[in-house]
C-alpha positions in Angstrom: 128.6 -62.0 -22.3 128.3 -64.7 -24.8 130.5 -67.6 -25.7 132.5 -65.8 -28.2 133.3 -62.8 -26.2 134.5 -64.7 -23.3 136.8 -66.1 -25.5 138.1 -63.3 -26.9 138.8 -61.8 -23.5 140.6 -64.7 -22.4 143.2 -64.8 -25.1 143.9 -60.7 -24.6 144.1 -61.4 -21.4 147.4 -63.4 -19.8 147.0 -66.4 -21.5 147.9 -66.4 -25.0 151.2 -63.8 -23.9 152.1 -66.3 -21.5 151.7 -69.4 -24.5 153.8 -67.3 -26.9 156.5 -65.8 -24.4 156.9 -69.9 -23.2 157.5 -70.9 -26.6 160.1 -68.2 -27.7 161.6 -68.4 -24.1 162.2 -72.5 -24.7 163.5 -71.7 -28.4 165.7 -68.9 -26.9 167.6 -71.2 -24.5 168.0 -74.1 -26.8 169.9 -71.4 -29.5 171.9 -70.1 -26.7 172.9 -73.6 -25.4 173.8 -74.9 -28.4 175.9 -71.9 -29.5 177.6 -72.0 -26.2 178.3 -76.0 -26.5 179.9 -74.8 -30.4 181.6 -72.1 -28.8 183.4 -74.4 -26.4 183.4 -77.8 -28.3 181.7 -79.7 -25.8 178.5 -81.4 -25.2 174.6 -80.0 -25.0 174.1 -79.9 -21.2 170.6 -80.6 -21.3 170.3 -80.2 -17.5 171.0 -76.7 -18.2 168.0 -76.0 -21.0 165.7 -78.1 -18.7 166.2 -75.7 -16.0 166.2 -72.3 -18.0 163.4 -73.1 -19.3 160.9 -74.2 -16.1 162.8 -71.0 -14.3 161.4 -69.0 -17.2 157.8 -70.3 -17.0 157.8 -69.7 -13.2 158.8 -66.0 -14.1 156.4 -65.5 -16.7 153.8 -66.3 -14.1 155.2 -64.8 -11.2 155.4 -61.2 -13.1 151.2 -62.3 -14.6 150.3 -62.9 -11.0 152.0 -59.1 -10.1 150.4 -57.3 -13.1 146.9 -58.4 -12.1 147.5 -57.7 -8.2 148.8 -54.3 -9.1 145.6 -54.2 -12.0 143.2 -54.1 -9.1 145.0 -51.9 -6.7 144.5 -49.6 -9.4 140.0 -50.3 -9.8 
């Protein structure tokens, strides 16, 4: 396998899905935070968006480290 094609596997693999699942997750949050804090004329709770977001990334890895157990039940 060369260089390239080890590259290529990587990003089909759970990497780049996890990169762009974090990034929409975090965007996600932030909208639905700030809407709520319109909604209700208050203030951004930050301490909210900070913790939606890290429980989000510690799902998205979670359910990656289940796919690939369940992948090789399956070879």
């Amino acid at each position: 396998m060369n260089k390239n094609d080890k590259a290529k596997s990587l990003f089909r693999g759970g990497f780049l899905f996890f990169f762009i699942f974090c990034i929409f997750w975090i965007i996600g949050v932030m909208v639905a935070e700030f809407t709520l804090s319109l909604w209700q004329n208050g203030e951004v709770d930050w301490s909210n968006i900070v913790s939606m977001s890290i429980a989000g990334v510690i799902g998205v890895l979670i359910a990656l480290g289940v796919k690939k157990v369940l992948k090789k039940d399956e070879d």
